[in-house]
C-alpha positions as CSV (number, residue, x, y, z in Angstrom):
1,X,120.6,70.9,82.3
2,X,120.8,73.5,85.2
3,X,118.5,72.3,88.0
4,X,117.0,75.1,90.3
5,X,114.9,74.4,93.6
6,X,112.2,77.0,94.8
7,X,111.6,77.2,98.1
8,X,108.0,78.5,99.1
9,X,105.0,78.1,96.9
10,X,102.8,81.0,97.6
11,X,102.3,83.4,94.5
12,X,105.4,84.5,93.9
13,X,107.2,80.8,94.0
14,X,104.4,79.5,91.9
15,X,104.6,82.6,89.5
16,X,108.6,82.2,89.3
17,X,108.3,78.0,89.0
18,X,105.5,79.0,85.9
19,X,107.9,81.5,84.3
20,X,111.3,78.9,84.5
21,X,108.3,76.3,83.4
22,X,109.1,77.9,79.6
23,X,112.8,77.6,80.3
24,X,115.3,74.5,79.5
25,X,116.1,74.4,83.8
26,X,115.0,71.3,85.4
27,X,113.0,73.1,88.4
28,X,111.3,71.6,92.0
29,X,109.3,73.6,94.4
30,X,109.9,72.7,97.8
31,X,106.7,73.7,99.7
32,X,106.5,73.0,104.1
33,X,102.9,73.0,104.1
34,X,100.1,70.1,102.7
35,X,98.7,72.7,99.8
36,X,100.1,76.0,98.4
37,X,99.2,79.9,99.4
38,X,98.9,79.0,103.3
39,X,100.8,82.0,104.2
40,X,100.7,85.7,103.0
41,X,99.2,85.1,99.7
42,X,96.4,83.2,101.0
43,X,95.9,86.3,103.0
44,X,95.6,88.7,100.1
45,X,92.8,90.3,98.2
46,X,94.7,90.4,94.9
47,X,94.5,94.0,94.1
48,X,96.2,94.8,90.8
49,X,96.4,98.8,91.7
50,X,99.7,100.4,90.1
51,X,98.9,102.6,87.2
52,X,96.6,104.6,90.0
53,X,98.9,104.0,92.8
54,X,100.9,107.3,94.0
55,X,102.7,106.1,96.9
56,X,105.5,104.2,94.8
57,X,108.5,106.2,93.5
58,X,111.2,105.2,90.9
59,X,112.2,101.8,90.3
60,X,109.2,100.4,92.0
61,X,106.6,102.3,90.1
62,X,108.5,100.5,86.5
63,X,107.7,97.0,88.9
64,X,104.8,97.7,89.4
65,X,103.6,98.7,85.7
66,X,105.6,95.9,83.9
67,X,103.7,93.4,86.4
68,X,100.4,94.9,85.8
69,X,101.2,94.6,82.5
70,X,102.0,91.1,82.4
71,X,98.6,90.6,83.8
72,X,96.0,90.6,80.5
73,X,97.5,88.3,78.9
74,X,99.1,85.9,81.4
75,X,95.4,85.2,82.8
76,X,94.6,84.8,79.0
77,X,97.1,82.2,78.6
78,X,97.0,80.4,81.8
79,X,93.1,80.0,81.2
80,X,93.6,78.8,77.8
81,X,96.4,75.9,79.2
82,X,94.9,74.7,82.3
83,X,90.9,75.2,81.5
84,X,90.5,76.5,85.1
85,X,88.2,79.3,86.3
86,X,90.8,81.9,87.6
87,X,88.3,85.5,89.0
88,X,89.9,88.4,87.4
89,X,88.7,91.5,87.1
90,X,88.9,93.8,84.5
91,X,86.8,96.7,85.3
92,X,89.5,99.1,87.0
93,X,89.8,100.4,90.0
94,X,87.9,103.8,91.7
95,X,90.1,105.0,94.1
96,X,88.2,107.6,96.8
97,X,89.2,110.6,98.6
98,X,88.3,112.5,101.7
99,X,90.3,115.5,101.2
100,X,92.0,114.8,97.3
101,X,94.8,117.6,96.5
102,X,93.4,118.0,93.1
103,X,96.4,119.5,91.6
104,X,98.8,116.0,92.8
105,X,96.4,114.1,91.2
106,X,96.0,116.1,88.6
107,X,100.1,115.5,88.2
108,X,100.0,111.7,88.7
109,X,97.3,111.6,85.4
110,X,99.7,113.5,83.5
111,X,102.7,111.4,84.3
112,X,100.6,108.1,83.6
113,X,99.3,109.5,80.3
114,X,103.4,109.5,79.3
115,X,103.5,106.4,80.6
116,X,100.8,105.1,78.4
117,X,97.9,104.7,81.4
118,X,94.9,106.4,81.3
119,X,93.7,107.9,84.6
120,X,90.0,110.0,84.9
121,X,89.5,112.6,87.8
122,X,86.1,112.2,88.7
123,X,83.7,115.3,89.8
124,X,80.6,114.7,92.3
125,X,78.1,114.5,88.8
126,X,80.5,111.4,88.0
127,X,80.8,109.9,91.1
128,X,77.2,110.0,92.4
129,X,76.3,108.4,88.3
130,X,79.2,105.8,88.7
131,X,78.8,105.1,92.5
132,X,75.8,105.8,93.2
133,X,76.0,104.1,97.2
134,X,78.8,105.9,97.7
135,X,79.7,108.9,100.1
136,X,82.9,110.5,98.9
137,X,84.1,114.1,97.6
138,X,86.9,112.8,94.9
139,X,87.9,110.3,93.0
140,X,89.7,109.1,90.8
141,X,89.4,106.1,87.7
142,X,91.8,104.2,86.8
143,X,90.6,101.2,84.1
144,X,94.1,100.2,83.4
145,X,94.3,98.6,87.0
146,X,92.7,95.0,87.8
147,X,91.8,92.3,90.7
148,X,92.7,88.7,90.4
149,X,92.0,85.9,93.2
150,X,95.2,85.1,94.7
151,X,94.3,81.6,95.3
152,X,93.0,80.6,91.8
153,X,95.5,82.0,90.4
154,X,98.1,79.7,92.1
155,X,96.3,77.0,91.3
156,X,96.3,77.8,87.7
157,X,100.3,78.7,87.8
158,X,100.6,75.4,89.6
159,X,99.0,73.7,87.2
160,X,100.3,74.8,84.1
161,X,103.9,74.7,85.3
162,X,103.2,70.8,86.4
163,X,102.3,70.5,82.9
164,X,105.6,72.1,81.9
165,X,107.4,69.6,83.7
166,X,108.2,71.2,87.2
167,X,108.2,68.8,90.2
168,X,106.1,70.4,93.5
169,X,107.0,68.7,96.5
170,X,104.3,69.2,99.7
171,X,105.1,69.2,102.8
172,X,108.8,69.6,102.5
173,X,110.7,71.9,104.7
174,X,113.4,73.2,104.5
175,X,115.9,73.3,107.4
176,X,119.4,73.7,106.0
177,X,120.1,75.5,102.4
178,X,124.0,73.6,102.5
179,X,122.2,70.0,102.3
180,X,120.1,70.7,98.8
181,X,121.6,69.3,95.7
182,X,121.0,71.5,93.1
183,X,122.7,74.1,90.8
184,X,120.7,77.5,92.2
185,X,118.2,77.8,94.6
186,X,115.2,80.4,95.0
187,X,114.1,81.5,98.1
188,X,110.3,83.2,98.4
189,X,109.0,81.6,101.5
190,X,108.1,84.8,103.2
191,X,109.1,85.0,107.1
192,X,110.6,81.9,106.7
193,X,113.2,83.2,105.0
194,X,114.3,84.4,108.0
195,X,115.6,81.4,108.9
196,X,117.1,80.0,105.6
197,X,119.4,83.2,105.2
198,X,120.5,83.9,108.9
199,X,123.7,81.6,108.2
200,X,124.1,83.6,105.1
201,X,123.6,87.0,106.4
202,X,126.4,86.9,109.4
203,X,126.2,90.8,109.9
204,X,122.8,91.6,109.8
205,X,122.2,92.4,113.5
206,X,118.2,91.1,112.7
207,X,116.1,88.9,110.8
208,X,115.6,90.1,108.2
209,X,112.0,90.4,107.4
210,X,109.4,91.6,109.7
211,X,106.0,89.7,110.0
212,X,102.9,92.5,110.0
213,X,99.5,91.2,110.5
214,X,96.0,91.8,108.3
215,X,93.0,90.6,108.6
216,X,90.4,90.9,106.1
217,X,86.5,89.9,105.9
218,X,84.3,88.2,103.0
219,X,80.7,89.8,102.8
220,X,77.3,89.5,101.2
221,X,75.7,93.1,101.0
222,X,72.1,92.6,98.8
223,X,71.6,95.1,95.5
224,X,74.9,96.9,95.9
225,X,75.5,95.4,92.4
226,X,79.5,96.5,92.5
227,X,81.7,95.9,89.2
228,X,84.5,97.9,90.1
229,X,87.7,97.4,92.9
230,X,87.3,100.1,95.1
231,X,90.3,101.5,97.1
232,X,89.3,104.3,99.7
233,X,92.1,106.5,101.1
234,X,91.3,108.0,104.6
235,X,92.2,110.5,106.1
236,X,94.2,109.3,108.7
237,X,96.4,107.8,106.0
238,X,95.3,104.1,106.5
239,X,93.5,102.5,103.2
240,X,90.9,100.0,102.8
241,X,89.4,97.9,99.9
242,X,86.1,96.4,98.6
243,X,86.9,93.5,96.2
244,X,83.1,92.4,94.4
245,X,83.0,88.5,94.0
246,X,79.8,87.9,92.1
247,X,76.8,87.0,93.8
248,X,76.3,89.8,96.0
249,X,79.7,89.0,98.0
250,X,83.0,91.2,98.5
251,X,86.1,91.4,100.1
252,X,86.9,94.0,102.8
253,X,90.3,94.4,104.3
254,X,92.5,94.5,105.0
255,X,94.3,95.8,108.7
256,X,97.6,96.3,108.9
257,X,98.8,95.5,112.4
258,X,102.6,95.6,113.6
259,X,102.1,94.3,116.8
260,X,99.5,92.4,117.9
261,X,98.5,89.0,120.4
262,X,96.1,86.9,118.3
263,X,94.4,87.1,114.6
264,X,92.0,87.1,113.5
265,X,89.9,88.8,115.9
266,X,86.7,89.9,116.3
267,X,87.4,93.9,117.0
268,X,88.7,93.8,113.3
269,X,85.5,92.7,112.1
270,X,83.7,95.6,113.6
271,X,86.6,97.8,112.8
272,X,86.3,96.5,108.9
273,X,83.1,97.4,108.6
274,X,82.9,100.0,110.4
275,X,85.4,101.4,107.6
276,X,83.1,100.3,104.8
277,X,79.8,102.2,106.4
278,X,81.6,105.5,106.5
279,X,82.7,105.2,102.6
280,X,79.2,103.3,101.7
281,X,76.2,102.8,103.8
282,X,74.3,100.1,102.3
283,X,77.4,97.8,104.3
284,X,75.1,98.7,107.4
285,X,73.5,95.1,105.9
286,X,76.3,93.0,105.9
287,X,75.9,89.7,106.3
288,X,79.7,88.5,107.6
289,X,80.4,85.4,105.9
290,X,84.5,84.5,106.4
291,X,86.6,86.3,108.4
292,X,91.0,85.5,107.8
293,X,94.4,86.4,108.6
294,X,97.8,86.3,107.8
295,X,101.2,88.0,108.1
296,X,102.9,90.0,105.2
297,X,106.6,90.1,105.1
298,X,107.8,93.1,105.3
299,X,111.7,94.3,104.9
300,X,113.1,95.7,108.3
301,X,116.3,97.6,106.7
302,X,116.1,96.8,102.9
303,X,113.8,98.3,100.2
304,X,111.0,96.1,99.6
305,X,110.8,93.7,98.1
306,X,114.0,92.1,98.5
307,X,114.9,90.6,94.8
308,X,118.6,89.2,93.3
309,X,121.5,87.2,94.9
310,X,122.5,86.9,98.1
311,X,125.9,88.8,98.7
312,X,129.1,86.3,98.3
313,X,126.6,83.1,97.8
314,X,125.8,83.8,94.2
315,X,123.9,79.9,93.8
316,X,121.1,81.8,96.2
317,X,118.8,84.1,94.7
318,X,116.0,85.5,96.9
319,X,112.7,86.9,96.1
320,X,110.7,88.0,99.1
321,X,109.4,90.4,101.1
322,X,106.9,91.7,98.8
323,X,105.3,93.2,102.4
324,X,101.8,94.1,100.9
325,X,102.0,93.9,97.0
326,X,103.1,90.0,96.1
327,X,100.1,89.6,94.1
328,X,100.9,93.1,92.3
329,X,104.7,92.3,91.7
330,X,105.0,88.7,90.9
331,X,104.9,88.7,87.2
332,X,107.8,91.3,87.3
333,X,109.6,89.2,89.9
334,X,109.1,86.2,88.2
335,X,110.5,87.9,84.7
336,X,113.6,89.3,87.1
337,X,114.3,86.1,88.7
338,X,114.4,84.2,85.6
339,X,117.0,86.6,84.0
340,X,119.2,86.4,86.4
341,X,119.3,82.5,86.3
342,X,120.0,82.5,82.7
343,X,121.9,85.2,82.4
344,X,123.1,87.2,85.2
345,X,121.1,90.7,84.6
346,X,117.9,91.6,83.6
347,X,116.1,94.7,82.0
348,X,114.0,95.7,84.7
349,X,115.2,97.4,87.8
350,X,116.6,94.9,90.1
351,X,119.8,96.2,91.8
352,X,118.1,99.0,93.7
353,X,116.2,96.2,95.8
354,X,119.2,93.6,96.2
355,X,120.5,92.4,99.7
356,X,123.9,94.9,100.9
């Protein structure tokens, strides 16, 4: 029997260790920290946004649309294996507008609709009936997309995987790649990677992946009664979303921040909210309840994410540098990284986002 060791246990180790889980290779997760989802994904809101999505091109936008879907029915079965609560939402995404160029989106419905997505442009009647709270001139529905809590739903992958015979090891870390006995190794432990793969990577004149910063805020906001993800693009470019919780509460976040002294911080907070007043005014009675932070790894000269061997060290595989859509891509990652263990290639698009 092949063994293979994982190295990182945020979501996309845990999604890759629950995917080999159904495989005949004797797998360990290697993990530095005392519990899982410490770093990036711990840091995530766990928006599921892709069929909507119009900033991905190419082999990305097939990612992105095999993970989400992959999503129905993995929650389905990991809920029915492990009996745990994991918060997924299935209500689909509103995506607002300042200035929406009607005839672009107009395109991205059509292409979708090929696809075999549904997308809904949304006139001010709509809107106002849908969100009521809301300030906003366009929109546009997309019930395909989903939420999921990042953190549950390691813990269920964890879980079921454990019951499928992989070996997680806490507090473990890893210092030297050469001095692990095993047949292939995984790497997905974010900016640490950095460090793993600089022996391996002689010519790459730096690291490899680039930490950038987010903080994001949990809310309470009374009689907003939101079902839906919302994702607001403004018109300076910059995005924001509103994740509901249950029980009056909600994600807000997140910032994205390339250089930066100390997170969290409370600026953000005023800045977050701030954001969600111009799109809705009933935030104006936020009660801040949790604010985080954490860095996303993001690629400095490759395409993200970075997915397939490493170049002349075939027994490495690496699967990082999601930068801001692990949640969104694991299952697809996962699916990748398990074909190429067992044989070599797979049937989604990998090559375009392998290490040169």
């Amino acid at each position: 029997m092949k063994t293979v060791t994982i190295i990182g246990c945020g979501v996309i180790g845990a999604m890759i260790a629950y995917e080999l889980s159904k495989s005949d290779l004797d797998v360990t997760v290697l993990e530095a920290n005392a519990k899982p989802a410490l770093g990036s994904t711990g840091a995530a809101l766990g928006v599921l946004m892709a069929a909507s999505s119009a900033k991905a091109k190419g082999d990305l936008v097939k990612l992105r649309l095999a993970s989400l879907q992959a999503y129905d029915p993995l929650i389905d079965e990991l809920i029915k294996q492990t009996n745990l609560d994991i918060l997924y939402n299935r209500q689909g995404i509103f995506n607002l507008y300042r200035a929406a160029d009607i005839t672009k989106l107009r395109s991205l419905i059509a292409i979708r609709q090929e696809q075999g997505f549904t997308l809904q442009c949304l006139g001010q009647q709509e809107i106002s009936h849908a969100l009521p709270q809301f300030q906003t001139s366009g929109a546009l529905f997309s019930p395909c997309d989903r939420a999921v809590h990042p953190t549950q739903l390691v813990k269920a992958l964890i879980t079921a995987a454990t019951q499928n015979g992989v070996k997680f090891i806490w507090q473990s870390p890893v210092q030297n790649l050469n001095k692990l006995s095993c047949d292939r190794i995984v790497i997905t432990s974010g900016i640490g990677s950095n460090a793993l793969l600089a022996q391996f990577l002689p010519n790459q004149a730096q690291e490899l992946l680039q930490p950038v910063g987010g903080q994001a805020l949990k809310v309470k906001v009374p009689q907003l009664n939101l079902q839906n993800v919302v994702h607001a693009e403004n018109e300076d470019g910059s995005d924001f979303n509103i994740v509901p919780l249950g029980d009056d509460q909600y994600w807000l976040g997140a910032t994205v921040e390339f250089e930066y002294e100390q997170l969290p911080r409370e600026a953000n907070v005023r800045l977050l909210l701030e954001n969600a007043i111009a799109w809705c005014p009933a935030f104006a009675d936020a009660e801040v309840l949790e604010t985080w932070a954490g860095d996303r790894p993001r690629p400095r000269s490759n395409r993200a994410p970075i997915l397939g061997f490493v170049p002349d060290h075939e027994h490495l595989l690496i699967a990082t540098g999601h930068y801001r859509n692990g949640i969104m891509m694991a299952p697809a990652t996962a699916k990748i990284t398990r074909d190429l263990l067992l044989t070599g290639a797979s049937d989604l698009p990998w090559q375009p986002f392998a290490l040169k």
